[in-house]
C-alpha positions in Angstrom: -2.6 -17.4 -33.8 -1.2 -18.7 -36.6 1.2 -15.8 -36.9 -1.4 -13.4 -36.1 -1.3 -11.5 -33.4 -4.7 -11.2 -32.0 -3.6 -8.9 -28.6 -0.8 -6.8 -27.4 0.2 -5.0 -24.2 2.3 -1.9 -24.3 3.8 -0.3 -20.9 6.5 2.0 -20.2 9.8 0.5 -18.2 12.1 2.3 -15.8 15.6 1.0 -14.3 16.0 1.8 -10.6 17.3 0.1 -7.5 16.0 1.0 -3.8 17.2 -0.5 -0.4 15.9 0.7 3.0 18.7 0.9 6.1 18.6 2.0 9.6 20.0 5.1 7.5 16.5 5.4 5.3 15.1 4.5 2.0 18.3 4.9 -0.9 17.3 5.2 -4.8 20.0 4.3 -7.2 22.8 4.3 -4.1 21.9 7.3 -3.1 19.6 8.5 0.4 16.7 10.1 -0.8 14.4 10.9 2.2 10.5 10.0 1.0 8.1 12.9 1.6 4.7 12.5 0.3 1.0 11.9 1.0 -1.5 8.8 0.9 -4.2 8.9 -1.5 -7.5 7.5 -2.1 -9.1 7.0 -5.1 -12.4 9.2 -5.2 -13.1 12.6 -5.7 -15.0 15.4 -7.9 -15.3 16.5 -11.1 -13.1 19.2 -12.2 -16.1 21.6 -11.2 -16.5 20.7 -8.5 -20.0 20.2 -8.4 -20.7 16.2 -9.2 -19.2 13.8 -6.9 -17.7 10.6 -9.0 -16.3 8.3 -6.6 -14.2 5.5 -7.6 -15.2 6.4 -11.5 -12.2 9.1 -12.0 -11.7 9.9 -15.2 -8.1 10.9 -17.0 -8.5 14.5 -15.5 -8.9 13.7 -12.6 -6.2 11.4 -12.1 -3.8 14.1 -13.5 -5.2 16.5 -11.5 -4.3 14.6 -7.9 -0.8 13.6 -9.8 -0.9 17.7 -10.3 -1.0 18.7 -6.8 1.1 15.6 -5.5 4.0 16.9 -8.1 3.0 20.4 -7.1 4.1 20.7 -3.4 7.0 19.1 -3.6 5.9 15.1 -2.7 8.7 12.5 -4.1 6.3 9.3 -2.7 2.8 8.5 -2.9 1.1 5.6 -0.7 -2.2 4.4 -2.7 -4.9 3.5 0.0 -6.3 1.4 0.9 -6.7 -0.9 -2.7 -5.1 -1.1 -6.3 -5.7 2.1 -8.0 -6.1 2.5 -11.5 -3.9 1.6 -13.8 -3.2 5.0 -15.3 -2.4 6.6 -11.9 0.7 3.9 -11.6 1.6 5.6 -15.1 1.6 9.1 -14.2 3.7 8.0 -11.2 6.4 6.3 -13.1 6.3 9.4 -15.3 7.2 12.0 -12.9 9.3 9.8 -10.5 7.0 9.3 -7.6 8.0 6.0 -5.6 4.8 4.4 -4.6 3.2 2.3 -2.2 0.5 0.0 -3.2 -1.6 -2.2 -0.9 -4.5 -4.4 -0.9 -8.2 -3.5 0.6 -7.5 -5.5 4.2 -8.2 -2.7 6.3 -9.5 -2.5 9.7 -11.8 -5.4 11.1 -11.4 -9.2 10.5 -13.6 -11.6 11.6 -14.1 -12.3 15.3 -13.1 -15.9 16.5 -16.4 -17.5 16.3 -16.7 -16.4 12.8 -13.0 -17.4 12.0 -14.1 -21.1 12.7 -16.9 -20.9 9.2 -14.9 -18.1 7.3 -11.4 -18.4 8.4 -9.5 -20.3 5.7 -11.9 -18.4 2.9 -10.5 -14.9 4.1 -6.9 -15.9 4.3 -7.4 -17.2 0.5 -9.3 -14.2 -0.4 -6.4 -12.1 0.9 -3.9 -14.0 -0.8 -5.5 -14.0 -4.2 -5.6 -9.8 -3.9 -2.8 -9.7 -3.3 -1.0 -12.3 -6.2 -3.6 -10.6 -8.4 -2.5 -7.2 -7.5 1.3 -8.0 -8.0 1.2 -9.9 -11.2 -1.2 -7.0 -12.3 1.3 -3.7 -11.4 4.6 -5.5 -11.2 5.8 -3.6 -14.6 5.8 -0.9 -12.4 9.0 0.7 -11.6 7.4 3.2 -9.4 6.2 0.8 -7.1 8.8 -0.2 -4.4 6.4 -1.7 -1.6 3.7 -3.7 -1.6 1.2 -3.2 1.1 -0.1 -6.4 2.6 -2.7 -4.6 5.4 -3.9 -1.8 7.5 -4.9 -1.1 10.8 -5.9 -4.6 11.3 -6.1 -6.2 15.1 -5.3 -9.0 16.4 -8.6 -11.4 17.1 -9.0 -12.6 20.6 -7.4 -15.2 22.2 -5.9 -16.0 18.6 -2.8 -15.9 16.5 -4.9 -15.5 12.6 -3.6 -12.4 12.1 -0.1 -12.9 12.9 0.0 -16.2 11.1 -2.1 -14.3 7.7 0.7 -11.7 7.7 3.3 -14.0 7.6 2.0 -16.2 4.9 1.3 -12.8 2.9 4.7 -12.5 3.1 5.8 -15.2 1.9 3.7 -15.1 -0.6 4.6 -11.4 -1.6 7.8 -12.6 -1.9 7.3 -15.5 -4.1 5.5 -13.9 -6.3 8.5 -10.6 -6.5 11.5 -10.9 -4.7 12.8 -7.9 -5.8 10.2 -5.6 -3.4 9.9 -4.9 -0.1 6.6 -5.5 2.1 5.1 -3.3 4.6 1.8 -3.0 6.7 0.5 0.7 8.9 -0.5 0.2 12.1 -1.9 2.3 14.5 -1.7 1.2 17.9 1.1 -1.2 20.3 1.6 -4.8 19.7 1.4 -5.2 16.0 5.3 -4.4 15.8 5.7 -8.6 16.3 4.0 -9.0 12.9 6.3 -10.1 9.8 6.9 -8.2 7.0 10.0 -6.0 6.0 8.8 -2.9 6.8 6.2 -1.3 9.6 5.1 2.1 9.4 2.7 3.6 12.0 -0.1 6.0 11.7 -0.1 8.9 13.9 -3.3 10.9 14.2 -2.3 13.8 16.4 -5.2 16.0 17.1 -7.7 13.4 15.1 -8.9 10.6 16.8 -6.7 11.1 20.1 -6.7 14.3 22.4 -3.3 14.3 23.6 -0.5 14.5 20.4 2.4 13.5 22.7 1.1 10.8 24.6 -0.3 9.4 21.2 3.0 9.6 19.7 4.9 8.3 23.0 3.0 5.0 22.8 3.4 4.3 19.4 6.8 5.0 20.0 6.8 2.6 23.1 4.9 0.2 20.3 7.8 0.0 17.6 10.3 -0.9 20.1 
């Protein structure tokens, strides 16, 4: 104001390009395989003994970056929500390519609900996930953004098809220069647009038989 300057912002920057191929995901023109872990956002104190939820602290935020960086990991997926800021940091400081995703996970309303609430969860989606782009898009760690999870069709309807496809658009809009993606767990959600799908497999978690698990999702991506 008036010459003044009353605020400032100062984040680091990085120069990278990424493409995904039938071949895999390429950094700087080069194939480099992504190996890495998904992480949520809650945890211990560094004793151990007093649980802090989503209120990590510095340490513990270097301490998951630690044991990320420790065994190897070159990617980090953030579930199921923005994470803080200062974890985005740490990754762009140690090279970890990162997905980040909004908190659409699991459930949606069912149709009868969809008739009262319908066009206010579609905006509510959108807004996380403009607010969420604009937020982190300084980012150069970040290479997808993550529009949902797990989330099923409703019922004799198309809203979920027809919310991922405008949160596509509007992921694009908003940065053209990153690629969308969505998990899924189970067949039929492989018609759903965005640029990427990757599936959850839970072998020996929530389904007795590994192979058969894996053969339908197979069947599923196809």
């Amino acid at each position: 104001i008036d010459g003044t300057t009353v605020d400032s912002v100062t984040q680091m920057i990085g120069f990278r390009s990424f493409k995904v191929t039938d071949e895999g995901f390429f950094l700087n023109g080069e194939l480099y395989p992504l190996r890495g872990v998904s992480r949520h956002q809650d945890g211990c104190d560094e004793t151990g003994e007093t649980y802090l939820g989503n209120a990590l602290s510095p340490a513990e935020h270097e301490r998951d970056l630690g044991m990320i960086y420790e065994m190897g990991a070159n990617y980090v997926r953030l579930a199921h929500y923005p994470h803080d800021p200062y974890f985005y940091e740490l990754c762009d400081r140690y090279g970890l390519v990162v997905w980040a995703e909004i908190p659409m996970v699991g459930g949606v309303p069912t149709a009868k609900e969809l008739e009262q609430y319908g066009e206010g969860f579609k905006a509510n989606a959108k807004s996380q996930l403009v607010e969420m782009i604009r937020q982190h898009y300084n980012h150069p760690s970040i290479c997808f953004w993550g529009v949902t999870n797990e989330i099923n069709e409703v019922k004799g309807t198309t809203f979920v098809k027809d919310l991922i496809a405008e949160q596509n658009i509007t992921a694009h809009n908003e940065d053209p220069t990153r690629l969308t993606t969505y998990a899924a767990e189970r067949n039929g959600d492989g018609t759903w647009d965005t640029d990427l799908i990757s599936w959850n497999i839970y072998p020996n978690w929530y389904y007795e038989d590994t192979l058969t698990n894996m053969m339908e999702v197979r069947k599923g991506a196809t």
